[in-house]
N, C-alpha and C positions, 0 to 999 in steps of 0.2 A: 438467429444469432443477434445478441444485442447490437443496438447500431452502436458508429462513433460518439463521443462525450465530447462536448465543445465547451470550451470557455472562451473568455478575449481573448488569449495569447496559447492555447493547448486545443488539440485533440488528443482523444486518448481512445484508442481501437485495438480491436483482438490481434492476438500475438499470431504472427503468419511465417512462416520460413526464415525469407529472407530478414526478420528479425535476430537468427541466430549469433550473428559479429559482432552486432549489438547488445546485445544481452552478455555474452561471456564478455566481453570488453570490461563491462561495468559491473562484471561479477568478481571481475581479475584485480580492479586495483582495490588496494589495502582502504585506503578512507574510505571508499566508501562502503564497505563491507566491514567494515571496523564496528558495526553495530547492527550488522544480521547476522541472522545463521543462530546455531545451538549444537555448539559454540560458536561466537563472530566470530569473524575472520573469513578470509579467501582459502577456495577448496583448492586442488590438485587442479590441473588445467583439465584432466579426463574427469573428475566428477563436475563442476563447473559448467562443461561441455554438455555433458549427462543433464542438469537441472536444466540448463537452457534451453534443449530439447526437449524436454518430457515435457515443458509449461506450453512450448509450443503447440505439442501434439495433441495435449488436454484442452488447448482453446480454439485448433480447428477442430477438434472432435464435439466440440461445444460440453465438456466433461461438468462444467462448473454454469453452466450457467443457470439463470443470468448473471451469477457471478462469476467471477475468474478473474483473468491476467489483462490487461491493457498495455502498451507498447503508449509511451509521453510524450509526443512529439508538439514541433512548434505546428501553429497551425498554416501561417503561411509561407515555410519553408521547410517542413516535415522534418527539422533536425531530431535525432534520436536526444532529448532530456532522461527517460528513465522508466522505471515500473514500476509500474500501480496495481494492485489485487483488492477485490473483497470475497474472503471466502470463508467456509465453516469454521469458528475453533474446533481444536483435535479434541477429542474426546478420551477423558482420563485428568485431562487438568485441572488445577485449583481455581476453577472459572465457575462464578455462579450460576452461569444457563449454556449448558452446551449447545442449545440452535443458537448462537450468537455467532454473528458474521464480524469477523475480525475487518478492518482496512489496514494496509502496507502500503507503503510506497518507499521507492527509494531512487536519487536521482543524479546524476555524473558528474562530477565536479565541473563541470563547465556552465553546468545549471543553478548550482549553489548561490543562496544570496541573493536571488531577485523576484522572491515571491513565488517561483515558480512551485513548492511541493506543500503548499497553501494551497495556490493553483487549483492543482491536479487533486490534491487530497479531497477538495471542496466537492469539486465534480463526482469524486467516487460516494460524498456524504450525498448529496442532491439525488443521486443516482436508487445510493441503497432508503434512502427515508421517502424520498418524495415519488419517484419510480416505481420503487418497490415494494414501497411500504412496509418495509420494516420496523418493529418498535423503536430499534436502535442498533448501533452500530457500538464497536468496542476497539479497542490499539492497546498495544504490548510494545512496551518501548524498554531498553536496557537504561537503569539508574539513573547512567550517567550523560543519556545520549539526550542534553537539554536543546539541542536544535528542534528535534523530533517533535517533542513535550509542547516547545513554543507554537510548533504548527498545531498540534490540534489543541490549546491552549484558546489561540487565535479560532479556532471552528466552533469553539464550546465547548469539548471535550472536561469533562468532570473525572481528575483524577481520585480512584478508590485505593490508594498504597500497594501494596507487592502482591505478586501473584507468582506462582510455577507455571511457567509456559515451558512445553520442550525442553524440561531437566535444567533450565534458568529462571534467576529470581527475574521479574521482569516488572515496570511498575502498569498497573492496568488503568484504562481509561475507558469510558462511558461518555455516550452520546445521544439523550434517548430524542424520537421523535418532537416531544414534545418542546424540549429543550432548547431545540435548534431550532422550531416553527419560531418561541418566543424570540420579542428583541433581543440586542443585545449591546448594552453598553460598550461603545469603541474607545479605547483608549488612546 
């Protein structure tokens, strides 16, 4: 099983049981789910329940690895912040390499604002390029969801215009190895 992802202020480790409360919590409310899903939005409290579990069960079965699910937490108070994934794109979409490993994160409103899904997001880049050695890594963000965009904006991410991701127009981004090794001008 891949170990924990450290940064200054996160760990980030596979999703375990007792992650369940957490997970539907931050599956339940409207903002932050206002920009997952296909369609966004928050599911029925029994499908909800349903994803939280099944993420569970595919990251102690170790389904994904070395990729999968991660559980956000602070690192020296273990507060639950949110979820982090890097896993396959689905195969069928308007994506130019289907081995491309997607990055997600998404994280509780109580988290918002302080650098935190920069953070976390970073550690999943580190993880999939430098770890893993992947060519590169890719994000699917919704249009209009410009917090998102800003985070991997801020990692290097190189927007490519819209893509069909899960029957939505989605805008695609690109992270290659390469890219992210180079400097990069701080603004």
């Amino acid at each position: 099983m891949t170990p924990a992802l450290e940064t200054p202020r996160l760990r980030l480790r596979r999703l375990v049981a007792a992650d369940l409360a957490d997970l539907v919590a931050l599956d339940s409310d409207p903002e932050v789910m206002r920009y997952v899903g296909s369609p966004a939005g928050v599911k029925t409290a029994a499908e909800t329940a349903e994803r939280a579990g099944g993420r569970i069960a595919e990251s102690e079965r170790g389904l994904h690895e070395p990729l999968g699910f991660w559980r956000i937490e602070g690192r020296g108070d273990l507060a639950f912040y949110g979820l982090g994934a890097l896993l396959r794109m689905p195969e069928g979409d308007d994506v130019p390499a289907v081995a491309d490993v997607e990055i997600a994160y998404r994280l509780a409103r109580t988290a918002w604002g302080r650098g935190l899904a920069t953070e976390a997001a970073g550690a999943l880049v580190t993880h999939a390029l430098r770890t893993l050695a992947l060519p590169r890594v890719v994000a699917v963000t919704y249009p209009d969801n410009h917090a998102s965009q800003r985070v991997l904006d801020k990692l290097g991410f190189e927007r490519r215009g819209l893509t069909e991701y899960k029957g939505v127009r989605a805008t695609y981004h690109v992270l290659t190895r390469e890219a992210w090794a180079a400097p990069r001008r701080q603004d």
